[in-house]
N, C-alpha and C positions, 0 to 999 in steps of 0.2 A: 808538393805545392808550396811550402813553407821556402824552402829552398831558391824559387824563382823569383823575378822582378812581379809587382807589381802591374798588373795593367799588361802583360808576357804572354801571349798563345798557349795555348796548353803541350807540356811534353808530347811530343812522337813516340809511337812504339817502343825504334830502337833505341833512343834516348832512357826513355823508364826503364826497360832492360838493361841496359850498361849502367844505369846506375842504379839498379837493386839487387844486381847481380857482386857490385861494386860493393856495395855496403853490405851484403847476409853471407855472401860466398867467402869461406876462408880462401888466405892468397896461396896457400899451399895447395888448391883441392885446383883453384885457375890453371896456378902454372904447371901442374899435371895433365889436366885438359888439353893446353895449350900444347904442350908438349907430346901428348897424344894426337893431337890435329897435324901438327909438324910432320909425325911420320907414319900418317893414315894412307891406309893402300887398300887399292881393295881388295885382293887378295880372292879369297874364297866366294865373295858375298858377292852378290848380281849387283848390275847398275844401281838400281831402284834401293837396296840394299847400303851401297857406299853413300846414296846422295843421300838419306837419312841418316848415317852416321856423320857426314860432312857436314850437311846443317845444325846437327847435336851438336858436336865439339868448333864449330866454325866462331859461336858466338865467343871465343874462350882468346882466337888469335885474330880480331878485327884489327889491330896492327898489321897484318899480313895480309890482308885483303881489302887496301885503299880503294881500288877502283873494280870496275867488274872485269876488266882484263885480267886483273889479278886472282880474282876469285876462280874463273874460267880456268885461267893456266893451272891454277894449283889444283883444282877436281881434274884434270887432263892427267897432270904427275901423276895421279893418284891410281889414275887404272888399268886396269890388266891387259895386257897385253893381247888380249882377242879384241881387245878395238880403240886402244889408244893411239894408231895410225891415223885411224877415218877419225878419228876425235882432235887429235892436231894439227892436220891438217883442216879440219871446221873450224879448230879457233883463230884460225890466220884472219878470218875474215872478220871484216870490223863493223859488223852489224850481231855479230854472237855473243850474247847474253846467256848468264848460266841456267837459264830455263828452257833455254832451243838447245844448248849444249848437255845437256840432264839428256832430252828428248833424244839427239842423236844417238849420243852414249846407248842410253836403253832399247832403240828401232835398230843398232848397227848388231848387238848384241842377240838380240831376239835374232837379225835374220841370222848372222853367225851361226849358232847354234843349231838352226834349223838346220839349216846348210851342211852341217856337222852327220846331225840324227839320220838326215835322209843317207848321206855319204855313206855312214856307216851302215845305215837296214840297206841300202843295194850292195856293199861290199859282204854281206854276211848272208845276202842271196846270193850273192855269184858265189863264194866258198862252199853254200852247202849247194848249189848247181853241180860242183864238182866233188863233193863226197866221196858218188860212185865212180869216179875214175880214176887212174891212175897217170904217177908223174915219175919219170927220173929211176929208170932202174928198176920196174916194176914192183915198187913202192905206192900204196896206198897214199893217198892226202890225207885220209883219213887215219887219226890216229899212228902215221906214219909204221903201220904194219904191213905185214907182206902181201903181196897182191893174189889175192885166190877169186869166189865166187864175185866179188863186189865188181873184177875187171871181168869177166866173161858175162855178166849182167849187163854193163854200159857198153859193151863191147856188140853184144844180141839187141840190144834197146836201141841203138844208132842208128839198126835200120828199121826201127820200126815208125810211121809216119806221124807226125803228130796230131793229136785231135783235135775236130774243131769245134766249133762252140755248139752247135747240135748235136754232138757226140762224147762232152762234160759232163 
């Protein structure tokens, strides 16, 4: 308060933070931060994950993020590769602010994923579908050993009709 004019509106937020960060934070610990913001990825960590790191270390380089386009592009650099497509092409549009862009990020990711889990549980039903049969040489799939009971089992089973839901 000492600091301002006279008869002056009261500090904003981001103002009292840049400067109390200014005056207790040593400049070695900033340009650490700052420098840790620079080449923030997300890497391992989910959306929701990066974008609390990005807003932790973001107050360190407000140099680098004059405007919200700037702040937008630079959370876009930052993310993995499972949906920094659908997320740069979001930021084209020039109504995208980094809190619809956080959103994307995070609903493209979730479906992602999904999309993944289920891929993989019906790919892991169809493998063990085919357990008991054999491929290539009368070679098991299974554990890739030789073809004995496991193929004259699938082989008898083929013709047998499948049940119906009265008979489960």
């Amino acid at each position: 308060m000492e600091s301002r004019e006279e008869g002056s509106p009261p500090a904003r937020w981001g103002e009292f933070t840049y400067a109390f960060m200014d005056h207790f934070l040593p400049a070695k610990t900033k340009a650490t931060r700052a420098a840790k913001f620079e080449s923030l990825k997300q890497g391992s960590m989910n959306v929701w994950e990066y974008h609390i790191e990005f807003e932790r270390l973001s107050k360190y380089a407000i140099h680098m993020l004059p405007i919200m386009e700037a702040r937008v592009r630079r959370f876009v650099q930052g993310l993995s590769p499972l949906v920094i497509t659908e997320a740069t092409t979001a930021s084209l549009n020039s109504d995208m602010n980094y809190g619809k862009m956080v959103a994307l990020a995070q609903a493209t990711e979730t479906h992602k994923l999904r999309n993944r889990m289920e891929r993989e549980g019906s790919n892991k039903a169809r493998s063990a579908g085919n357990l008991g049969g054999s491929s290539g040489g009368g070679k098991s799939t299974f554990r890739g050993g030789s073809s004995g009971p496991s193929e004259s089992f699938a082989q008898s089973s083929a013709s047998v009709p499948p049940l119906g839901p009265s008979q489960q």
